[in-house]
C-alpha positions as CSV (number, residue, x, y, z in Angstrom):
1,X,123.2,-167.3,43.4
2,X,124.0,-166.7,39.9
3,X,120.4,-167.3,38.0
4,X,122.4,-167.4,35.4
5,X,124.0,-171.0,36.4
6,X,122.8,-173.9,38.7
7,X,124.3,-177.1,39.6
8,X,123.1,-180.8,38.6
9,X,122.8,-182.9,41.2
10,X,122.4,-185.6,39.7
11,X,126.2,-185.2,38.1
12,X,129.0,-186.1,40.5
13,X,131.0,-183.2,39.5
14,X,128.9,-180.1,40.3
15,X,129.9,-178.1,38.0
16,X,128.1,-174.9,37.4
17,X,125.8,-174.7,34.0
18,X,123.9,-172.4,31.9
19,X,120.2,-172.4,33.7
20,X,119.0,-171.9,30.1
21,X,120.1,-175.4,29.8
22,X,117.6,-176.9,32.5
23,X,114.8,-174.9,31.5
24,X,115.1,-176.6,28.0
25,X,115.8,-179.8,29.2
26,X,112.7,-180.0,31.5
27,X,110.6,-178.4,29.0
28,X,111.7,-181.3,26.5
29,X,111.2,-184.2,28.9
30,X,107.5,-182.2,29.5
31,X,107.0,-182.5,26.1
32,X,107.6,-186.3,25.9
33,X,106.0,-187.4,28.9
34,X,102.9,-185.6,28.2
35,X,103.0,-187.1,24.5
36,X,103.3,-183.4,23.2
37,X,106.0,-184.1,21.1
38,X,107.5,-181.1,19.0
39,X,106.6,-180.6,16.1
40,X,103.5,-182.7,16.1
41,X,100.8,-180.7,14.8
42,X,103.0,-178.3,13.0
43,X,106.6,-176.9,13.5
44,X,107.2,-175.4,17.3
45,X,110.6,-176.2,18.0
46,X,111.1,-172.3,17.8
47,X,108.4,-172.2,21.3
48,X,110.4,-174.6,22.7
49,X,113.5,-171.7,22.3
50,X,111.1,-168.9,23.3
51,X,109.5,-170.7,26.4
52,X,112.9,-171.7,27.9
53,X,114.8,-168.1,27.5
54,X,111.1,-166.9,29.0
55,X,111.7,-169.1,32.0
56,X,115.2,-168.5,31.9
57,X,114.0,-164.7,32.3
58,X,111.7,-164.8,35.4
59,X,114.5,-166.0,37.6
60,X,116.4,-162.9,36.6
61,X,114.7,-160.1,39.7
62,X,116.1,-156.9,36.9
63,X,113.7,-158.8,34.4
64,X,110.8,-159.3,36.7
65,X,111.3,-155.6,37.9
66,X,111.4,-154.1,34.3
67,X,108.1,-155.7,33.0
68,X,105.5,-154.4,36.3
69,X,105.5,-151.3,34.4
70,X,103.3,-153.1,31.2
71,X,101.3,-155.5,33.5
72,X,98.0,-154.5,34.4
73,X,95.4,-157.0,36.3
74,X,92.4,-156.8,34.6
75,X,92.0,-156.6,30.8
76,X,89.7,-153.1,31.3
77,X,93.5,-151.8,32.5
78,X,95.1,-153.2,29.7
79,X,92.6,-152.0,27.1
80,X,92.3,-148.6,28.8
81,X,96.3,-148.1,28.8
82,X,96.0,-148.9,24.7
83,X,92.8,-146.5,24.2
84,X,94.7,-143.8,23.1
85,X,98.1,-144.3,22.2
86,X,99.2,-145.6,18.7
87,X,102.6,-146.3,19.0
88,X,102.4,-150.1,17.8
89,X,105.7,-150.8,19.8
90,X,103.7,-150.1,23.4
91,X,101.1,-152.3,22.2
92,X,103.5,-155.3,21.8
93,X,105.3,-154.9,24.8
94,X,102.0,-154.8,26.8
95,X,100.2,-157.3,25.2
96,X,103.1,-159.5,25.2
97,X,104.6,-158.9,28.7
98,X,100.8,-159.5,30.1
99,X,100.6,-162.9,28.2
100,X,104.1,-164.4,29.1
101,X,103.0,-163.4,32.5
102,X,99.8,-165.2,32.4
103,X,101.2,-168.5,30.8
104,X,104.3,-168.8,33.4
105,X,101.5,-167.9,36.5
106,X,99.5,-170.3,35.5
107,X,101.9,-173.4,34.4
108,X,104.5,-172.7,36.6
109,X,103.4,-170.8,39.5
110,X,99.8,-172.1,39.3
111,X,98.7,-168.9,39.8
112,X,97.2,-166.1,37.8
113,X,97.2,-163.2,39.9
114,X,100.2,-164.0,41.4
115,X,100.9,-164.3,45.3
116,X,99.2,-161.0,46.3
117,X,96.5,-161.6,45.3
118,X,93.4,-161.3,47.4
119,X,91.3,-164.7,48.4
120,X,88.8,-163.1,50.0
121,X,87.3,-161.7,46.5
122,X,85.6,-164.2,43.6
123,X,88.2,-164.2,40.7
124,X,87.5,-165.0,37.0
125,X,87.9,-168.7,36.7
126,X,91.0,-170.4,35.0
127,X,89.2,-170.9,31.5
128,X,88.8,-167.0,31.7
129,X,92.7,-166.7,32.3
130,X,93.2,-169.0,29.3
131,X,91.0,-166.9,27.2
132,X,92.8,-164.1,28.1
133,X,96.2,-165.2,27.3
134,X,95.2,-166.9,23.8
135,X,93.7,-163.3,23.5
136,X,96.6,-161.2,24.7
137,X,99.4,-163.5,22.1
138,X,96.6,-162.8,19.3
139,X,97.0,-159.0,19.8
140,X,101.1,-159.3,20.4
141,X,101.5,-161.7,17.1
142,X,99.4,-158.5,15.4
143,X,101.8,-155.8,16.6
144,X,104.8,-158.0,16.4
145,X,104.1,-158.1,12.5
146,X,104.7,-154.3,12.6
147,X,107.2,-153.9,14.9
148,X,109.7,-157.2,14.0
149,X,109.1,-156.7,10.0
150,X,112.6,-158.0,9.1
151,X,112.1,-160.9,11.9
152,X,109.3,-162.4,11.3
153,X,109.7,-165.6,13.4
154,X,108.8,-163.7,16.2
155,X,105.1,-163.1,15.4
156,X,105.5,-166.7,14.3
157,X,105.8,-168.2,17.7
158,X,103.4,-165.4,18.8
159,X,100.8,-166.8,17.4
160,X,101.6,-170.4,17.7
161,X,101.5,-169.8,21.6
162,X,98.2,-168.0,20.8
163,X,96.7,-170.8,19.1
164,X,98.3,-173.7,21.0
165,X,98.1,-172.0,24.6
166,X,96.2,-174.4,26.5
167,X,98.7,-177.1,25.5
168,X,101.9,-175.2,26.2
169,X,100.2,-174.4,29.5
170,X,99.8,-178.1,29.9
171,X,103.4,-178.5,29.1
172,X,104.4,-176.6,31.9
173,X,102.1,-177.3,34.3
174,X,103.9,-180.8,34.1
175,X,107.2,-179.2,34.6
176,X,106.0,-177.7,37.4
177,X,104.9,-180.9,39.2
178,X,107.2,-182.8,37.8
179,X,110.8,-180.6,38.1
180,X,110.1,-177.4,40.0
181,X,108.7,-178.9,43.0
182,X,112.0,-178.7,44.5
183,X,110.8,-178.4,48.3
184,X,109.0,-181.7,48.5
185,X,111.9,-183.6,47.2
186,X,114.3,-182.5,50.1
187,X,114.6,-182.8,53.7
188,X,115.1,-180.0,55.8
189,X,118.3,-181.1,56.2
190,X,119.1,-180.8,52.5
191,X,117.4,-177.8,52.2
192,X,119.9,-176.4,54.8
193,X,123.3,-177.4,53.0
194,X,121.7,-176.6,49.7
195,X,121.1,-172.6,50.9
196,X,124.4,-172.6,52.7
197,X,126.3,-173.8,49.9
198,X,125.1,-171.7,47.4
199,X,125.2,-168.9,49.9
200,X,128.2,-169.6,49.7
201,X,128.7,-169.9,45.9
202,X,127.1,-166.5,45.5
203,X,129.4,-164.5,48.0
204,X,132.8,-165.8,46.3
205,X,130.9,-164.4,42.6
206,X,130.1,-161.2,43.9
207,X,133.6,-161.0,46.0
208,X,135.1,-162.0,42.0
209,X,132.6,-159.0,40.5
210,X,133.8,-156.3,43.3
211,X,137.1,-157.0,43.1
212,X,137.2,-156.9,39.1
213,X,135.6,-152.9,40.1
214,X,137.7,-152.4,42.4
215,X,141.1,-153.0,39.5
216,X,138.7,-150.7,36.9
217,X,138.1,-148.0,39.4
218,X,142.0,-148.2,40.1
219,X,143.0,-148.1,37.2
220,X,140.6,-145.1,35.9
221,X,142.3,-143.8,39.1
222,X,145.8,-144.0,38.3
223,X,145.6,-143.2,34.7
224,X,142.9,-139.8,36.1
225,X,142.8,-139.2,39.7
226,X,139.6,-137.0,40.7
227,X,137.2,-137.4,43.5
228,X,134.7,-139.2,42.5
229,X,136.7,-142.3,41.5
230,X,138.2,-142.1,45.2
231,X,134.7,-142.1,46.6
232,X,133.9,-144.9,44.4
233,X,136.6,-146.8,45.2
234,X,136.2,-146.0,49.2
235,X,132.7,-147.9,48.5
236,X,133.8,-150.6,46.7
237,X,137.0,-151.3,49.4
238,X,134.0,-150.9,51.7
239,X,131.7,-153.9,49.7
240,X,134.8,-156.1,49.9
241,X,136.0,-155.7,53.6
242,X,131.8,-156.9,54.2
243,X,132.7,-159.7,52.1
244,X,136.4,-160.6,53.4
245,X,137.1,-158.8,56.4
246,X,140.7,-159.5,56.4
247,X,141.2,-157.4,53.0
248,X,143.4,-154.4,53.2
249,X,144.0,-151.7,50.7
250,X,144.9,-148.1,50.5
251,X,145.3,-145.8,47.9
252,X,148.7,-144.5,47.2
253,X,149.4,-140.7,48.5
254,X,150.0,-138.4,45.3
């Protein structure tokens, strides 16, 4: 599946949409059925932006991949990966990463540590994880000033998720029950054409994808025949025939 689009169901057309679009239209209904309103205390509709490209984010696996290597568990890993360096930019991205982490855990996954954690040990309670997160966009908003000096909205919604944490993390926590629960909505039944039509979806995009390679690596060909582009193009016609057994193609003989 493209995490980049997802289908309504509630629209009779099905027609594919930017996910960024759900994420901010289920963070706004979270707003207004909790009565936390934007813009209520003070001006936030720029957390609303931030949260829903965050979320938008976590369903993307090269995202998720790209941030393990500035989480740590514990904050005596975090602090002890900051001890000695002083590039500010590090600092950001750590403290940063590890509070984005903790606030989508929490609200959306309802789950700090994530789902390898271990149950058998005594964890740090929920208040703890709070604290740490309000802590962890304190330190971001402080770097951020440093490292975004011609953008300073950034450290501005830095430290309005600092300071109003526990009430964005009650924002999502009622998206979560609310319109991520996806599983106890639908029959097993449902569940089954649901997969097997976006299974489906997602092996006619990546069947589009290699076969818009497959003209590039021809035409690099064609215009500069050398080995490489034949062995790349051998994989690629190899990708496809996985995809649509009945596809045929050979390179002319020069």
């Amino acid at each position: 599946m493209n995490p980049r689009h997802y289908v309504d169901l509630k629209e009779t057309s099905r027609n594919l949409q930017p996910t960024y679009y759900f994420m901010i239209n289920c963070l706004l209904y979270s707003r207004m059925e909790t009565g936390l309103v934007s813009n209520q205390e003070y001006y936030d509709e720029d957390v609303n932006v931030y949260l829903a490209h965050l979320l938008h984010s976590f369903i993307n696996p090269e995202y998720v991949e790209q941030s393990k290597k500035f989480l740590s568990r514990y904050d005596t890993d975090v602090f002890r990966r900051l001890a000695h360096s002083s590039d500010s930019r590090l600092k950001y991205l750590i403290y940063k990463t590890n509070a984005d982490f903790l606030l989508i855990s929490i609200g959306i996954f309802d789950n700090p540590l994530g789902p390898s954690a271990s149950r058998g040990k005594a964890q740090p309670s929920e208040e703890a994880y709070i604290g740490r997160g309000k802590t962890y966009y304190h330190f971001a908003y402080s770097y951020a000033q440093q490292v975004h000096r011609k953008n300073a909205g950034v450290a501005d919604v830095l430290e309005k998720l600092s300071v109003g944490f526990e009430k964005y993390l009650r924002i999502l926590s009622h998206m979560r029950g609310e319109y991520m629960d996806l599983m106890k909505r639908f029959s097993q039944g449902e569940v089954y054409h649901l997969e097997r039509s976006i299974d489906e979806d997602s092996q006619k995009e990546l069947l589009r994808v290699k076969q818009d390679e497959l003209l590039e690596l021809y035409s690099a060909w064609k215009s500069q025949p050398s080995p490489e582009t034949e062995e790349s193009l051998e994989r690629v016609v190899s990708e496809i025939r996985r995809l649509n057994p009945s596809f045929k193609f050979q390179l002319p003989k020069r």
